[in-house]
C-alpha positions in Angstrom: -187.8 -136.5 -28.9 -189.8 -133.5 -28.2 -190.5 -130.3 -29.6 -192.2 -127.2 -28.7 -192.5 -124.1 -30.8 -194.1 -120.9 -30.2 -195.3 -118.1 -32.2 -195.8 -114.4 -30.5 -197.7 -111.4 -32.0 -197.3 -108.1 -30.4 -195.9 -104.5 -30.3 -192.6 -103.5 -29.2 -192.8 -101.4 -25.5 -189.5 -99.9 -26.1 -186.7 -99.3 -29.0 -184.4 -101.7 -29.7 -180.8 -101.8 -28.0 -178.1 -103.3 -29.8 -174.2 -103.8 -28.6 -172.2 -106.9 -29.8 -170.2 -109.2 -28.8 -166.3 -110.0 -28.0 -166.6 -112.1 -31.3 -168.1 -109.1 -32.9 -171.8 -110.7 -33.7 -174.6 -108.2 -33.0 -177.3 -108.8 -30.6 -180.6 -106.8 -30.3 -182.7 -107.1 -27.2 -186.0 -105.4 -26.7 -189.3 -105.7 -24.8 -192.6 -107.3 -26.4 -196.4 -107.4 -25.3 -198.8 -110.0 -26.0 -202.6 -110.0 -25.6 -204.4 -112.9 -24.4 -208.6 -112.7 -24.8 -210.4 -114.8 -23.2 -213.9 -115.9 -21.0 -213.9 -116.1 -17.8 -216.0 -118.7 -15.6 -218.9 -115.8 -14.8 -219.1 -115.4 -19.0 -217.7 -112.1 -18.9 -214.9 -111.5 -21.4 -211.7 -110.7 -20.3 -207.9 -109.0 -21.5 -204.7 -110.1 -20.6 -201.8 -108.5 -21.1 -198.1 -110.6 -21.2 -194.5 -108.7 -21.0 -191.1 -110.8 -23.1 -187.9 -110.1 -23.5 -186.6 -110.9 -26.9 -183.3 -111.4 -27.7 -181.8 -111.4 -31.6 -178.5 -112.5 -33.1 -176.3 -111.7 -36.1 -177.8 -110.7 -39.3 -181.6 -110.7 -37.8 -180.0 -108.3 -34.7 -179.0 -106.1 -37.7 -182.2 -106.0 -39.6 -184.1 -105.5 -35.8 -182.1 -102.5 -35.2 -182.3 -100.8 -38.2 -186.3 -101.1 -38.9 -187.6 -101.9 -35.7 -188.9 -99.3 -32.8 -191.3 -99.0 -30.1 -194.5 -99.8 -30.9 -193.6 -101.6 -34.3 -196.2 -104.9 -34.9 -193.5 -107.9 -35.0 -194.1 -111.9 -35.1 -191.6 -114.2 -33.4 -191.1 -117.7 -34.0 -189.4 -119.6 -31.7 
């Protein structure tokens, strides 16, 4: 068995949008960015910047919505 887990630290670039479901569970989507520092062969130090889309269910959709907005610092663990 394996097992991969990731942890992301970044802002949001845009508000939250929630709808829900047929069933009637919630689900929040939004954009994240990510900052990657790092050296470069030549020694000079460099910043990259990565784009996700994040996608929440149920009661953590909920909580998103409500507190969450562009710009907001968030960590996700998946």
């Amino acid at each position: 068995m394996n097992l991969n887990k990731a942890y992301l630290i970044g802002r949001l670039t845009r508000d939250p949008e929630t709808r829900a479901l047929p069933s009637g569970q919630s689900v929040t989507s939004f954009g994240m960015a990510t900052d990657r520092f790092f050296t470069d062969r030549s020694g000079q130090k460099q910043q990259q910047t990565d784009f996700h889309n994040i996608v929440l269910f149920g009661k953590l959709a909920d909580i998103a919505s409500q507190y969450l907005n562009k710009g907001s610092l968030v960590l996700i663990e998946g």
